[in-house]
N, C-alpha and C positions, 0 to 999 in steps of 0.2 A: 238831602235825606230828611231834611224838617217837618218834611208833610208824613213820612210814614210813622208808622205806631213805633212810638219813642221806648215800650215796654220791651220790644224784643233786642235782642242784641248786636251791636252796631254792626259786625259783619255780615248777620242776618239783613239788614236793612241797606248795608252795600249790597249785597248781591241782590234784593228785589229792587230795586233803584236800577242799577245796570241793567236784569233781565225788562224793567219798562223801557228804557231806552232803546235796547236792541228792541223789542215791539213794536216802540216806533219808526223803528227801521234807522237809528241814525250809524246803526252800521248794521249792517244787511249782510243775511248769506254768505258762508263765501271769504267777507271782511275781518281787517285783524280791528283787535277794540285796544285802546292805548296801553300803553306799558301799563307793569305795577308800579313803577314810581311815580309816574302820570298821574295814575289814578289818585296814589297817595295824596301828590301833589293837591292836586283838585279837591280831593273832597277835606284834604285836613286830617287823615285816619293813617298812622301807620302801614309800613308796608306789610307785616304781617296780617292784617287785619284785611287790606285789597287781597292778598293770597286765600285767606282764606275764605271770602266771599267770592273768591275766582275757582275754587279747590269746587265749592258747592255749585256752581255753575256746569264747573265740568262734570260733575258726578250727574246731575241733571241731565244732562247731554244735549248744554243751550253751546257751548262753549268746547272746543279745542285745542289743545295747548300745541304746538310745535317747535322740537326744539333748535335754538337758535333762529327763529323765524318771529315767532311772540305767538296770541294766542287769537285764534278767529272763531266767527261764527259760525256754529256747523251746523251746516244744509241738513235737513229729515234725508234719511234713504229710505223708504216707504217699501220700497218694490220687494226689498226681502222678505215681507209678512207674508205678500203672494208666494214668493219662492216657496215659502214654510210649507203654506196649507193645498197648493195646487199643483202640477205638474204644468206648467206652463212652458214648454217645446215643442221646437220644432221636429220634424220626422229625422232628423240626424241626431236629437239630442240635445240643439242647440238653446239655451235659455234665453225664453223671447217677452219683451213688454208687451203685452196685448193689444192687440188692437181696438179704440174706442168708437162707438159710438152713441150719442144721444138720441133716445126715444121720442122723450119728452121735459119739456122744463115750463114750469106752470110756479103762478103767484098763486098761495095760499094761505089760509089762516092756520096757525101752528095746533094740531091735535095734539091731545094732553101727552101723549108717549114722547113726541118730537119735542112741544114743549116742555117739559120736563129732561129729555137729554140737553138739551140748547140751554137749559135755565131760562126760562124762557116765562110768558104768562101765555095760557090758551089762548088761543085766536091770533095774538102776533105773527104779523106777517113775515112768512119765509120764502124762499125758494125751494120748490123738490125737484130731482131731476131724476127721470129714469134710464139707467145705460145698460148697454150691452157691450159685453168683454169677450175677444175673440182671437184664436189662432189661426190662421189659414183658412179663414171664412166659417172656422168649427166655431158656437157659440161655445163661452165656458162659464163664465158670471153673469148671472143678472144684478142689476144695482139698483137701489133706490136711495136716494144723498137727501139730505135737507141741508139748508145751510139758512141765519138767520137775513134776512132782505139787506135789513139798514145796511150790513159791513159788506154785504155781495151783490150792492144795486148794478153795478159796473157787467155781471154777466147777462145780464137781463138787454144787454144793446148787444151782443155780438152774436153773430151769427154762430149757432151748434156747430157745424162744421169746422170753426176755427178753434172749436177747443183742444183739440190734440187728442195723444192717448194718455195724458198724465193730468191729475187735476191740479195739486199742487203750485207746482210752476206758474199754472194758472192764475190763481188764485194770489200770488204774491206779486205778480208783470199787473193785474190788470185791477185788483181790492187790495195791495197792501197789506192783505191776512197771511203770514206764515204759520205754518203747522209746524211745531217743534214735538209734540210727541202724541202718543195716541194711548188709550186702552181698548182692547179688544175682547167679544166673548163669544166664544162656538156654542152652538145648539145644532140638534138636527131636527130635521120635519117633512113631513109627506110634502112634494111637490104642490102647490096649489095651481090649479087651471093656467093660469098667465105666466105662470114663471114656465110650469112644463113647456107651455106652446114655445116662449121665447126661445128654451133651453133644447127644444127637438127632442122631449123627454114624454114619456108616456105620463099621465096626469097618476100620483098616486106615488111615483118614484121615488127613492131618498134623497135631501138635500142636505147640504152641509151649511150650515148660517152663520157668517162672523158678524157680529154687530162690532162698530168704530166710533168711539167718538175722538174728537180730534182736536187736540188744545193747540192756543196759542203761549207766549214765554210764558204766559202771566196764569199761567191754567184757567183761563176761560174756553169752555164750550163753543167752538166755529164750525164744528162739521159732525153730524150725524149720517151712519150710511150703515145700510145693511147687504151685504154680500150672498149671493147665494149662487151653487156649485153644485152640482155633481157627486154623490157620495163616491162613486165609484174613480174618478178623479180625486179625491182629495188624501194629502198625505199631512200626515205631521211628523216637521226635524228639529229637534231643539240641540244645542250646544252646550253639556252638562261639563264646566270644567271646575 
């Protein structure tokens, strides 16, 4: 912990220490990360002190405690945001991952909106990608992603078709970027020409907009995407307890 800012306080500086580690993937998804006394061990800090750099972990939602098992890295579950804002099923009811496909994925210089959500400097080079989200061949989302080039050179060789319907996954098998959490913002707006067409919508329609951006442990900025739906499709559920 030598190298971080010695001003804040040591449990502080356990737990960003750990959340780089897990960054760098030295325990991935999925995995449990060493005891508290391990850790103790290791770094020389009481075990209270690993606790509560693990306490802040978990409240983050980088970390999962289980008990009698020790404590692992929890996977994003992403798909519930969809669940929130869209009706995505099938004709029995059934709750369905959409189906993906890629439009388009192009190298370009980052415009001030994308470089600014990216943290980025204008002109740096990204990737944009444009998708279509779909039920039973029904469109429901149009998508447009950026993502910055340097950390996602690796999609720029595989063939569109093998990306799947989940980006994620992707994105961690094939650039080593995990997405541990997001913020998101709704807006609505008249359909613009391209989206209507993609969407089978009359030009003029209502659309419902989530913008995303998509950190990784360390809250850095890896994915900007803007969502767009159907007003008449979209719902919002929230779990007020």
């Amino acid at each position: 912990m030598t190298s971080l800012d010695d001003r804040l306080p040591r449990y502080q500086r356990l737990r960003d220490d750990l959340a780089a580690r897990i960054n760098r993937q030295e325990w991935r998804p999925g995995e449990s990360i060493p005891s508290e006394a391990e850790l103790s061990a290791t770094y020389g800090v009481a075990v209270g002190t690993v606790r509560k750099a693990i306490d802040q972990l978990v409240a983050d939602g980088v970390v999962e405690r289980h008990q009698g098992r020790g404590t692992y890295v929890r996977r994003a579950r992403f798909n519930s945001s969809l669940f929130r804002f869209f009706r995505f099923q099938s004709e029995s009811g059934e709750r369905r991952v959409p189906e993906s496909r890629i439009l388009r994925r192009e190298n370009i210089a980052a415009p001030s909106a994308v470089a600014s959500a990216l943290r980025l400097r204008e002109g740096d080079p990204v990737i944009s990608l444009s998708r279509l989200r779909l039920i039973g061949g029904v469109p429901l989302l149009a998508e447009e992603i950026w993502l910055e080039r340097s950390r996602f050179e690796a999609l720029l060789t595989i063939d569109t078709s093998e990306f799947g319907d989940l980006l994620y996954p992707l994105y961690e098998e094939r650039c080593e970027q995990v997405v541990v959490s997001a913020e998101e913002t709704l807006t609505v707006e008249i359909a613009p020409p391209l989206q209507a067409r993609l969407l089978g919508l009359e030009p003029g329609s209502p659309l419902v907009v989530i913008e995303r951006v998509a950190f990784d442990l360390e809250r850095r900025p890896i994915e900007w995407r803007r969502s767009r739906g159907p007003a008449d499709r979209f719902r919002y559920h929230v779990d007020i307890r």
